[in-house]
N, C-alpha and C positions, 0 to 999 in steps of 0.2 A: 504494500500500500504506500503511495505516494505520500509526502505530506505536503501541505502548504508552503509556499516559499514564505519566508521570514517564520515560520514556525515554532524553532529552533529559540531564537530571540527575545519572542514574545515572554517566550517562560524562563528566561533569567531574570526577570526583574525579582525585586526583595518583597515578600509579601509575609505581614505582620499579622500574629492572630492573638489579641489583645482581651481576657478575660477576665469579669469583677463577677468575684462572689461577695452576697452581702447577704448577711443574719437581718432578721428583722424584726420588733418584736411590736404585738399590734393589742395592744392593751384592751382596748374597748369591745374585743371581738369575744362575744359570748357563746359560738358555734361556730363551726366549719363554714358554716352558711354565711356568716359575718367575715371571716375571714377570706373567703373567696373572693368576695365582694370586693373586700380591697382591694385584694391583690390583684385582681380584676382590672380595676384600674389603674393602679400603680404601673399594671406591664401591657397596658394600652394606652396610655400616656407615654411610657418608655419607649414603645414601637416608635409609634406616629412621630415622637418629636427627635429622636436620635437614627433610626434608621439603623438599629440594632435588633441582635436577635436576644432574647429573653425567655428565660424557663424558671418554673417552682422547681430545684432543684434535693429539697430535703425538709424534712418538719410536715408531711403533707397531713398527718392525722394530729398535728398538735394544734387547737386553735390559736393558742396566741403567739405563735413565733412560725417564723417561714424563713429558705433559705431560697435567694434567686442569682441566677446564674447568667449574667450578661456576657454576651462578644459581639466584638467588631473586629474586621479584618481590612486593612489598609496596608499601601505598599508604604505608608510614613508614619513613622512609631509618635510621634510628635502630636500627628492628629488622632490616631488612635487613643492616647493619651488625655489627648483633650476630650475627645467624645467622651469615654469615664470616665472622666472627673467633672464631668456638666451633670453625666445621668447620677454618679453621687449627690449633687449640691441636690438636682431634683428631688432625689430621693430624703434627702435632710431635711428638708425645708416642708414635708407633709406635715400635716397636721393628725395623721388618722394613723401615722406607723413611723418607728422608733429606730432608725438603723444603730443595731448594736454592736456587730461587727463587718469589717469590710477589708477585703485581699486582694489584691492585683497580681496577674501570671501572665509571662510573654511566653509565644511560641513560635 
């Protein structure tokens, strides 16, 4: 099989896979039900405004605490960098959930 000219090329560039794990803990949530809720919107707010991907990653039967799992993957660790640390402040500044702990991993 042929490849594409310039093919070869294309896939040397540096590509950055930039991951935030973040503890969360949501006080007010008196069921799974309330707790979905949030979280619900915290990682549809997260989509829409960063253009990242987003999953519950851990805690899923515990109401009041959740663990979510953020990535972006850019070829500039700079802006990577920046995108979480915007989706951090986002997430600090709710009013409806508690970031308790937060880890950053390159790959």
């Amino acid at each position: 099989m042929r490849r594409p000219a310039g093919w070869s090329r294309a896939f040397k560039k540096k590509m950055v896979v930039a991951i935030l794990r973040i503890s969360i803990s949501i006080p007010h949530a008196n069921s799974l039900k309330d707790k979905r809720r949030v979280l619900k919107s915290i990682k549809d707010r997260i989509r829409s405004g960063f253009n990242v991907s987003v999953a519950e990653i851990g805690d899923q039967d515990i109401w009041r605490t959740a663990q979510l799992g953020i990535a972006v993957i850019s070829e500039d660790s700079t802006y990577a960098n920046g995108v979480l640390s915007r989706v951090q402040d986002s997430i600090r500044d709710r009013s409806d959930a508690i970031m308790t702990h937060c880890e950053m991993e390159w790959r």
